[in-house]
SELODREN-86393 format. One line per field, with one value per residue (C-alpha): x, y, z; residue number from 0; residue in three letters. Coordinates in pm, 1 decimal, padded with zeros to 6 digits. Layout:
BEGIN
east <- [X/...]
north <- [Y/...]
up <- [Z/...]
k <- [NUM/...]
r <- [Ala/...]
//
This chain:
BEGIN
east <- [-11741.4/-11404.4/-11305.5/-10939.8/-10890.0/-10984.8/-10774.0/-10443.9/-10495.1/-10529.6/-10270.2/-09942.8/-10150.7/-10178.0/-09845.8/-09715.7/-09931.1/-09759.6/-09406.6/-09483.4/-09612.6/-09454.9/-09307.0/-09157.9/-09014.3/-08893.3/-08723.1/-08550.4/-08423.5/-08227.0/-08134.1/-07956.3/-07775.4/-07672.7/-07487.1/-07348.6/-07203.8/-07071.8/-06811.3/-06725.8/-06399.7/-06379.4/-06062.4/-05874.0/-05849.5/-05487.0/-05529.8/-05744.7/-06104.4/-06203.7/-06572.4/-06809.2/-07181.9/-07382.3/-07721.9/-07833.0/-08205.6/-08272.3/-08374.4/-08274.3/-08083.4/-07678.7/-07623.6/-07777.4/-07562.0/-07255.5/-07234.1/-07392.7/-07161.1/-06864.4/-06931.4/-06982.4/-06632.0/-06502.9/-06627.3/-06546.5/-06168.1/-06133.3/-05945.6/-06207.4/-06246.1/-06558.3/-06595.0/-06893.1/-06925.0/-07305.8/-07315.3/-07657.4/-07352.5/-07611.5/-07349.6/-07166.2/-07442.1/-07520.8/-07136.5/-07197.0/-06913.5/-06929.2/-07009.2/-07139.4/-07012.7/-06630.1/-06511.5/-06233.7/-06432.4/-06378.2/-06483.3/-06106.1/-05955.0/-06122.6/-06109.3/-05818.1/-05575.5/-05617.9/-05443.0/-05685.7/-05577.2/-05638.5/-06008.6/-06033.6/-06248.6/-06308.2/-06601.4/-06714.6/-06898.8/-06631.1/-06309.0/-06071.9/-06361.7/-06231.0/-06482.9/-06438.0/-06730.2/-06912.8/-07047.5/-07286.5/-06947.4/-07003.3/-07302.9/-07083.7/-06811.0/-06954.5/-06897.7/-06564.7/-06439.2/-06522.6/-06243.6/-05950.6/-05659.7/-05743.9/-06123.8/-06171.8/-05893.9/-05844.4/-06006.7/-05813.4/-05484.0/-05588.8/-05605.7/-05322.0/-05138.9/-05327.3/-05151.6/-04816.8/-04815.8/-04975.3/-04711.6/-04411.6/-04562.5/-04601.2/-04935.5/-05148.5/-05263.8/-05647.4/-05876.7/-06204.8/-06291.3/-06657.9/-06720.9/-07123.5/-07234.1/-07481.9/-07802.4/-07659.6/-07386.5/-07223.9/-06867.2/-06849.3/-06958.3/-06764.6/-06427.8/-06578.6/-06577.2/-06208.9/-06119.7/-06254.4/-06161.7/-06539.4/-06891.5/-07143.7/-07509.8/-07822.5/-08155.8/-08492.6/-08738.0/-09027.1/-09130.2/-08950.6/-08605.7/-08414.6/-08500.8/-08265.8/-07994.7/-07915.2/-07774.7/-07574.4/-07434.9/-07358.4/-07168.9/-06972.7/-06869.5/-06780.9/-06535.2/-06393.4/-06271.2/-06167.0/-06042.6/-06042.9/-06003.8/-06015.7/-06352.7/-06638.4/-06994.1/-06930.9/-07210.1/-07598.1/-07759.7/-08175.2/-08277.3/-08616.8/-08710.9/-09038.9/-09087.6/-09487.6/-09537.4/-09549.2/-09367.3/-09057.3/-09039.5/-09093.0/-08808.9/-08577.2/-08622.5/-08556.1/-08251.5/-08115.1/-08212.0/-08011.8/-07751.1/-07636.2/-07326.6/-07304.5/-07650.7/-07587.7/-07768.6/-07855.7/-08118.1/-08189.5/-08563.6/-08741.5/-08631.4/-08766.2/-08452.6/-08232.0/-08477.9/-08444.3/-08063.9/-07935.0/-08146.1/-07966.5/-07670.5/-07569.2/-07565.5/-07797.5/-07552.6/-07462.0/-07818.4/-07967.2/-07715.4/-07989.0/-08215.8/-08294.2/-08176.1/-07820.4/-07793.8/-07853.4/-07584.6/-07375.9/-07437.5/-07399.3/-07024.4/-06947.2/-07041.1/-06864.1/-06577.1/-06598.7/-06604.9/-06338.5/-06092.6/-06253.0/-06199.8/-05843.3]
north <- [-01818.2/-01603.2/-01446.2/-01597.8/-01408.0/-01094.9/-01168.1/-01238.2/-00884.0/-00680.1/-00899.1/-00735.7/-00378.4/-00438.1/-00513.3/-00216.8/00073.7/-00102.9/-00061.8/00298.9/00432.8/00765.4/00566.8/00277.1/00562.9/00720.3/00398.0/00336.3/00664.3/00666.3/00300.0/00431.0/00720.1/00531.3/00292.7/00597.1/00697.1/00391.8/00423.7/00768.5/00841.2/01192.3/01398.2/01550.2/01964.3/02031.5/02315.8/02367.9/02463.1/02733.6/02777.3/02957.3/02886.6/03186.6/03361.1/03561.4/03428.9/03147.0/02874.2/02754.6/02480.5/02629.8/02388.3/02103.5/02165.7/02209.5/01944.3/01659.0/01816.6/01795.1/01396.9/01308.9/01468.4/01314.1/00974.9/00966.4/00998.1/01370.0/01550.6/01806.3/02066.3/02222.3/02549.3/02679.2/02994.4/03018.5/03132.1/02868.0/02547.9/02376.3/02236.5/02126.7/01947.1/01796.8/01646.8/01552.9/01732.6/01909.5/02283.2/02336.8/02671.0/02658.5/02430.3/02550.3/02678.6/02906.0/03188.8/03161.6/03181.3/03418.0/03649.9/03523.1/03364.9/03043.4/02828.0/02607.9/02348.3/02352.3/02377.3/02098.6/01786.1/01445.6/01384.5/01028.6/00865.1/00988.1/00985.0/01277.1/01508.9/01774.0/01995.4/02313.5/02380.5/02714.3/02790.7/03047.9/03270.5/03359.4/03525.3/03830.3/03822.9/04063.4/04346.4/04167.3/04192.0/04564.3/04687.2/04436.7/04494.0/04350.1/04263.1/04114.9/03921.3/03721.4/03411.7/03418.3/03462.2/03149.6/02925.5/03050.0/02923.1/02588.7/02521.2/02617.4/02394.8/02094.2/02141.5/02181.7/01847.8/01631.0/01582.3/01535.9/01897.8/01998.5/01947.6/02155.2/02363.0/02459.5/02756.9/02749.1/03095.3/03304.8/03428.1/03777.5/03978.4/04137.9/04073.8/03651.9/03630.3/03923.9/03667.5/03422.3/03563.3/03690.3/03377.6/03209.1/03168.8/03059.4/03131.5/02854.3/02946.2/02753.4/02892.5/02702.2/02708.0/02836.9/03175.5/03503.6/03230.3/03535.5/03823.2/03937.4/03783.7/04069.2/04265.0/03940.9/03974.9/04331.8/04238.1/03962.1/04200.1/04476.0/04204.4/04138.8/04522.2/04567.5/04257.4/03931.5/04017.3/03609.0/03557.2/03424.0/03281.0/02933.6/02732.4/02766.1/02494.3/02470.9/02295.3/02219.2/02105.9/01934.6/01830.3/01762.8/02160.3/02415.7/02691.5/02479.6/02402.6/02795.6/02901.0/02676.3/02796.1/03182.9/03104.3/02934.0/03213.4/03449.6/03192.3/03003.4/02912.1/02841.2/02618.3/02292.8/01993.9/01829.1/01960.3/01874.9/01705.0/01755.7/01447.4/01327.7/01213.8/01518.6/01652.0/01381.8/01319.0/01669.9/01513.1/01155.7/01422.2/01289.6/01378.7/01200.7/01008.3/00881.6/00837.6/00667.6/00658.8/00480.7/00762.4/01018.9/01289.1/01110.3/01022.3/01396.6/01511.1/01270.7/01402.0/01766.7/01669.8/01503.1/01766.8/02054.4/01825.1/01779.6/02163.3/02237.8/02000.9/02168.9/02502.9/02442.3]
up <- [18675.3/18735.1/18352.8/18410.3/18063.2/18265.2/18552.5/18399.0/18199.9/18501.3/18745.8/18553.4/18547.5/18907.9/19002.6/18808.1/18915.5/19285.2/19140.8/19068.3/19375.6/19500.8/19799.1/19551.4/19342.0/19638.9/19739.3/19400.4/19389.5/19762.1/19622.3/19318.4/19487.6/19761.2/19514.5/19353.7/19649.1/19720.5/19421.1/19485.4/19713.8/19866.4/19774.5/20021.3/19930.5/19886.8/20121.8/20479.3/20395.1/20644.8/20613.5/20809.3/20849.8/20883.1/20765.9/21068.0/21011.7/21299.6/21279.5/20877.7/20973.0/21062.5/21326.5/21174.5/20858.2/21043.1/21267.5/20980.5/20668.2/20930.4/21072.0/20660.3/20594.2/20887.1/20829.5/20448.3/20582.4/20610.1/20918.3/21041.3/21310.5/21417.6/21594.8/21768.4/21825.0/21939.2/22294.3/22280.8/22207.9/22002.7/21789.2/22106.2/22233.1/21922.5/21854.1/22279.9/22373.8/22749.4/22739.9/23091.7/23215.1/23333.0/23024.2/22852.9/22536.9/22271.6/22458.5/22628.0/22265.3/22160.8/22528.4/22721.4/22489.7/22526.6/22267.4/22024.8/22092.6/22444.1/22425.5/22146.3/22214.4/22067.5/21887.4/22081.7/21778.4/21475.0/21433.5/21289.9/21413.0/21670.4/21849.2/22015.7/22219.3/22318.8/22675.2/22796.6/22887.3/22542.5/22569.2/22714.1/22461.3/22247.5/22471.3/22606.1/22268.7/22178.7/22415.5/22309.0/22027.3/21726.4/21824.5/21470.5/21394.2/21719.0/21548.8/21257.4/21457.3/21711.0/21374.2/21262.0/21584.4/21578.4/21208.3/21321.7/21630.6/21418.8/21133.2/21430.4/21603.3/21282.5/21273.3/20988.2/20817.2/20875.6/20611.2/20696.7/20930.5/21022.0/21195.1/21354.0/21378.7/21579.1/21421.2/21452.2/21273.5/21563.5/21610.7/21665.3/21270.1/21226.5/21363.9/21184.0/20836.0/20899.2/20966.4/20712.8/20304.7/20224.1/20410.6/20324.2/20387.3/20443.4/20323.5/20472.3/20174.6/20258.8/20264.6/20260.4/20222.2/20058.0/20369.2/20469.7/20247.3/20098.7/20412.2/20448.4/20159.5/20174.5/20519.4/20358.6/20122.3/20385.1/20515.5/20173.9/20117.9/20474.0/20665.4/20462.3/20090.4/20024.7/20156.6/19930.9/19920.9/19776.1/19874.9/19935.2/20076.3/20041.4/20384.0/20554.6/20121.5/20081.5/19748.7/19764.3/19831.7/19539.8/19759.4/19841.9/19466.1/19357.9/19644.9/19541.5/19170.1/19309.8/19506.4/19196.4/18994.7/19263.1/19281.4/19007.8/19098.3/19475.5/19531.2/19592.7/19344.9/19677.5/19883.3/20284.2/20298.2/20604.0/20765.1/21106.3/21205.9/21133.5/21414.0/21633.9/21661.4/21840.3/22125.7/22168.4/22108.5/21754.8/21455.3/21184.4/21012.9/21337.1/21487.4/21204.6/20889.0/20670.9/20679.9/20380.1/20582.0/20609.3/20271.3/20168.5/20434.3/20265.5/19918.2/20021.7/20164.9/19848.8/19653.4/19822.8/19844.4/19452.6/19405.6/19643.9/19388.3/19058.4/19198.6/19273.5]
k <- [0/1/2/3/4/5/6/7/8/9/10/11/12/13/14/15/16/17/18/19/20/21/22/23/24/25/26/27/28/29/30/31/32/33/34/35/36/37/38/39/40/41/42/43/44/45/46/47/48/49/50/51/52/53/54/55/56/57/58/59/60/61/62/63/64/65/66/67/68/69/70/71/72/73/74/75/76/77/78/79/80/81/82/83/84/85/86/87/88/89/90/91/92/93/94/95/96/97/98/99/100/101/102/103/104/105/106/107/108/109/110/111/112/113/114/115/116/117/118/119/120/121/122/123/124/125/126/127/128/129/130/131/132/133/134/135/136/137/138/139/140/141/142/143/144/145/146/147/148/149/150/151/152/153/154/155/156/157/158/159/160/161/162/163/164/165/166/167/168/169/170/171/172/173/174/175/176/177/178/179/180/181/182/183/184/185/186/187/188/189/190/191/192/193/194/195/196/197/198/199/200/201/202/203/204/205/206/207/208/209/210/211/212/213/214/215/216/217/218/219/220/221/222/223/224/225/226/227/228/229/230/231/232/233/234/235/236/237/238/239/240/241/242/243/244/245/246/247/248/249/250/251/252/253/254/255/256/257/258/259/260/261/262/263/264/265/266/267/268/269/270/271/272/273/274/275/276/277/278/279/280/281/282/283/284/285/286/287/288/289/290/291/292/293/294/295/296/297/298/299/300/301/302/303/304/305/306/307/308/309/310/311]
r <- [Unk/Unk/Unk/Unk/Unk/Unk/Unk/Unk/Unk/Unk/Unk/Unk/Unk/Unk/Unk/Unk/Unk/Unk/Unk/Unk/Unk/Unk/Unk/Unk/Unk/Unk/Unk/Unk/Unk/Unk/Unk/Unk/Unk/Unk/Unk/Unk/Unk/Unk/Unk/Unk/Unk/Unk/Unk/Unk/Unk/Unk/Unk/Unk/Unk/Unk/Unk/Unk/Unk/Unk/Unk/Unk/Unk/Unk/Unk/Unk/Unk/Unk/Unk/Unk/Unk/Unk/Unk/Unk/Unk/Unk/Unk/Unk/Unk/Unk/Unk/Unk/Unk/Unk/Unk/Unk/Unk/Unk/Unk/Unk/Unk/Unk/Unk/Unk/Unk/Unk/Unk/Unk/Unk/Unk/Unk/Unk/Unk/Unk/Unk/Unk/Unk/Unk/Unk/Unk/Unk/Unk/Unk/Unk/Unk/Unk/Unk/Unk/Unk/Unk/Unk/Unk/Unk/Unk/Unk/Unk/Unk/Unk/Unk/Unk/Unk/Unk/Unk/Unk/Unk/Unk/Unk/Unk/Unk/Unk/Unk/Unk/Unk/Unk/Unk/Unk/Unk/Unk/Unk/Unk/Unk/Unk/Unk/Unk/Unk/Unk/Unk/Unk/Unk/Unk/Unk/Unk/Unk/Unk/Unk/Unk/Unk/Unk/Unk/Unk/Unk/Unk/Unk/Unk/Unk/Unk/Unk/Unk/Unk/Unk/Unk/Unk/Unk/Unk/Unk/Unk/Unk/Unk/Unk/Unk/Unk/Unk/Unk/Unk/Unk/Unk/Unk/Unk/Unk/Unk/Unk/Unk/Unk/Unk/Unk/Unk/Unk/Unk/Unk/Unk/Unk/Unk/Unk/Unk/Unk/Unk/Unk/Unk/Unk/Unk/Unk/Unk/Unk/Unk/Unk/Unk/Unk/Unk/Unk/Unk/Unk/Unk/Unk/Unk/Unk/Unk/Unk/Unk/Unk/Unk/Unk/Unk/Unk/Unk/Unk/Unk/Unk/Unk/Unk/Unk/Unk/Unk/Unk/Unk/Unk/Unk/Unk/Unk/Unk/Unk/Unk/Unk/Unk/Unk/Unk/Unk/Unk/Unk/Unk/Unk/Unk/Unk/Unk/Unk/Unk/Unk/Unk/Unk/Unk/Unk/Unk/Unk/Unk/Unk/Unk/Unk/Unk/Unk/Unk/Unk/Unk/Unk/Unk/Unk/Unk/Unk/Unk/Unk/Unk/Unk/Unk/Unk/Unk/Unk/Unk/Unk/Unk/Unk/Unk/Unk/Unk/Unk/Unk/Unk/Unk/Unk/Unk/Unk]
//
């Protein structure tokens, strides 16, 4: 015979060692934070946020970070503006805006004198999301921009424009601007960090994370004595995290250590679908807004939002 004594001991055993599986906890967790976002609101800075995305290592997650951080500030209400200045127009492609060679690009801003807001595109999927695409003409303007007046400035002084004309038409102030960098630190980062108040950098956790972050630094500050004296590291974002590996866990520990004050709470996960959007030409939160990596996009834009009010 079946020990029914025996059986209805183990049963509620059974169901709970079930309720507290890593995926179940896993589960709860995205459960609860969504809800939390859910009653948050984000608050509009009460000045444009110019931030650039750099760290001259490839592949740690710029574009990623700047087109998702920019379609979460967008779609929580915010007026945004991307500009990519990688000659490869990954961003571009990823917020499926044309960048085929001849498109008026940033290239002719930044060469030719174009005005901004003549090579400015709709983002299809979000509103309040602008997008000024790169083309391969940028590959050259490097050298193009050795030889012209005021080779470091002539991003700055295109923004500059942009405001004016947007405050002379009537139309609603900027909020953030998002400036996708080249892994390099010739002279597109170089108009990037002039025209920018904050630089934001993403660090992939995994080994030798902080290479090379040091010369960044040193650059940053370069461009702080010299050209931009209101430029700052605010933000560190740890991408590429995987929680189940020791090494993630110690990098993010060392970065904090470095860090204190700019790295983010939230951390990116490796996320399946971060990797697959840029190839349906979307960003996650637009290719699959229920996924982890979404939700952590989410977070990140909430957060820097939140510190952009506290800091003012």
């Amino acid at each position: 015979m079946v020990d029914q004594e025996k059986v209805s001991r183990e049963t509620p055993k059974s169901a709970t060692s079930a309720a507290s599986t890593p995926l179940a906890r896993e589960l709860e967790s995205e459960k609860r934070r969504r809800e939390k976002l859910k009653t948050k609101r984000m608050a509009r800075p009460d000045h444009t946020r110019i931030i650039t995305i750099s760290n001259q290592k490839g592949g740690v997650g710029k574009t990623t970070t700047t087109v998702n951080l920019a379609t979460a500030m967008a779609r929580a209400g915010m007026n945004v503006v991307v500009i990519d200045t990688d000659p490869q127009g990954n961003a571009s492609t990823a917020l499926n805006i044309p960048h085929q060679q001849g498109v008026p690009s940033i290239y002719n801003v930044l060469i030719e004198d174009y005005e901004l807001k003549d090579v400015l595109y709709e983002n299809p999927d979000t509103d309040n999301l602008l997008v000024a695409p790169s083309t391969i003409d940028l590959a050259g303007a490097e050298i193009e921009l050795v030889s012209l007046v005021a080779r470091e400035q002539r991003l700055s002084r295109a923004l500059q424009r942009y405001f004016e004309y947007r405050e002379e038409s009537g139309l609603e102030r900027i909020d953030y601007i998002f400036i996708d960098c080249p892994p390099s630190l010739g002279l597109l980062t170089v108009n990037a960090f002039v025209a920018a108040n904050e630089v934001l950098i993403p660090i992939q956790t995994e080994y030798y994370a902080l290479e090379g972050l040091s010369q960044l630094v040193k650059n940053i500050q370069m461009i702080q004595e010299h050209l931009n004296p209101e430029l700052h590291v605010s933000t560190i974002v740890l991408t590429m995290f995987d929680s189940r590996t020791n090494l993630a866990v110690q990098v993010a520990e060392e970065v904090r250590e470095y860090f204190p004050g700019q790295v983010l709470k939230t951390v990116i996960p490796r996320n399946v679908r971060i990797s697959e959007a840029p190839s349906y030409q979307q960003s996650v939160l637009t290719y699959d807004p229920s996924s982890t990596g979404a939700l952590s996009y989410r977070e990140a834009a909430m957060e820097i939002a939140d510190r952009g009010v506290k800091a003012s």
